[in-house]
C-alpha positions in Angstrom: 119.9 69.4 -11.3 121.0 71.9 -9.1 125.0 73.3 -9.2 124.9 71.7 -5.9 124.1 68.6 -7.4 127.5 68.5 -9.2 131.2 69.5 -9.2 131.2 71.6 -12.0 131.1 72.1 -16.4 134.7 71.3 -16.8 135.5 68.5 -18.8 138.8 66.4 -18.3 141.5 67.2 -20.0 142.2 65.8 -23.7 145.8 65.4 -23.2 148.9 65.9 -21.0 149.8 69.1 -19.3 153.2 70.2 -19.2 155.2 72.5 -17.4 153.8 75.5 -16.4 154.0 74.6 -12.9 155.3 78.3 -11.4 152.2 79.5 -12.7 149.8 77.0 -11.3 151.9 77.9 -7.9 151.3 81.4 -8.5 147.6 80.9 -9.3 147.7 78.4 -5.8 149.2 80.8 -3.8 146.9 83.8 -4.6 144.0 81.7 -3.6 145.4 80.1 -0.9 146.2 83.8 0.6 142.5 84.7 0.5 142.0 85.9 -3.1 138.9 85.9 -4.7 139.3 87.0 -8.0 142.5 86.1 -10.2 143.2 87.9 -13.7 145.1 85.8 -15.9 146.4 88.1 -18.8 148.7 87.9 -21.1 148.6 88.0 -25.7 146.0 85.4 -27.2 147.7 81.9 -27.7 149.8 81.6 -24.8 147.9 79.3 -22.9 145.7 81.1 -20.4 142.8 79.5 -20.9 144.6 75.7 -20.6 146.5 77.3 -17.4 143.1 78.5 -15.8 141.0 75.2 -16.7 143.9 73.2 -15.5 144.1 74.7 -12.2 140.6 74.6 -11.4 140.5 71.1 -12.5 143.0 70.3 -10.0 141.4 72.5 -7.4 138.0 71.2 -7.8 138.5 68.0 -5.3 139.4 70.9 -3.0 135.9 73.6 -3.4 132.6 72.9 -4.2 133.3 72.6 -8.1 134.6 74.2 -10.9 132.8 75.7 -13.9 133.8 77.9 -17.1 132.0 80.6 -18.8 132.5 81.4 -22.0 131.7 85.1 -22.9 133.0 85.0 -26.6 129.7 85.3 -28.2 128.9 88.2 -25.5 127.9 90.9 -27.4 126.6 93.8 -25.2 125.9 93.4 -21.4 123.1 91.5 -21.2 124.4 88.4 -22.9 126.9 88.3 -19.5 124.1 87.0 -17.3 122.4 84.6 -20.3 126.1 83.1 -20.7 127.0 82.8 -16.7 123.3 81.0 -16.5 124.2 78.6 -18.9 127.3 77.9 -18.1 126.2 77.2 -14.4 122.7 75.8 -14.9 120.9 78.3 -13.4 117.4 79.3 -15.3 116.8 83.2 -15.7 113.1 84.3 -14.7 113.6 88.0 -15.6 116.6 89.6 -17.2 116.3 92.4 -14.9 117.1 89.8 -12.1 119.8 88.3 -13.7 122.5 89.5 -11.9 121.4 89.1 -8.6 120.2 86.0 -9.3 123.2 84.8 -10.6 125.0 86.2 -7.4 122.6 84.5 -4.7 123.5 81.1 -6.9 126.6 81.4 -5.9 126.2 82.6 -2.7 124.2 79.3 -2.3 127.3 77.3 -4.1 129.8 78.7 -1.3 133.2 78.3 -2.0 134.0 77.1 -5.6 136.3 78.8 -8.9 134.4 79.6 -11.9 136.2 80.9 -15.0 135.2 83.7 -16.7 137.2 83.4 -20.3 137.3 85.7 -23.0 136.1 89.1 -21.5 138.1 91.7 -24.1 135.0 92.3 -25.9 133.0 93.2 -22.9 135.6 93.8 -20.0 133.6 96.7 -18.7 130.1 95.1 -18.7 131.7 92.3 -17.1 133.8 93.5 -14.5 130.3 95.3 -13.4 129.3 91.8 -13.3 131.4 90.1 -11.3 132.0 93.1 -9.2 128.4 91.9 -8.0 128.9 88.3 -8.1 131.9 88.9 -5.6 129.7 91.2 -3.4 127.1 88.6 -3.1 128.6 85.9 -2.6 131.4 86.6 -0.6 
């Protein structure tokens, strides 16, 4: 199966989401104005992760998907690229390749949100990261 093949790694909600709408509006409106990269930031427990998944569930009907990546068990710099495969189906060849690899995937996907969650550990190594994801698949 292909990422074309589907609309995404995001699961349906467990429960109902409440309030929170300015932020969603906020997140809406940065997209909608041509943004193509959105930081969510704030201390851990707030709710940015339930804020991010929730828009992009919502947003999904609207793209070609929606998937999450998960770097809290990134490490070091190379477990980026191993956790962004993963999370969007894409089989890695050669590490070396990774990154571009990655990048003409979503090049290929066109217009579609992917989360990136739990970057502290590795913000540097990751912002290289999706620095080149943005490049290539603009």
């Amino acid at each position: 199966m292909t990422m074309k093949d589907r609309s995404g790694n995001l699961a349906p909600e467990r429960d109902a989401f409440f309030g929170r709408a300015r932020e969603l509006d906020a997140v809406g409106a940065l997209f909608d104005g041509g943004a193509r990269l959105v930081t969510i930031f704030g201390p851990g427990g707030v709710g940015k992760t339930r804020l991010a998944r929730h828009f992009a569930l919502d947003a999904r009907s609207r793209s070609n998907g929606a998937w999450f990546c998960d770097l809290s068990s990134a490490k070091e710099e190379r477990d980026i690229p191993l956790s962004m495969s993963r999370a969007l189906g894409v089989p890695l060849k050669k590490a070396a390749d990774a990154i571009t690899l990655l990048g003409s995937a979503l090049a290929d996907l066109g217009r579609a949100i992917v989360i990136v969650d739990n970057c502290e550990q590795v913000v540097t190594a990751a912002a290289s990261a999706i620095s080149s994801w943005l490049d290539a698949a603009p």
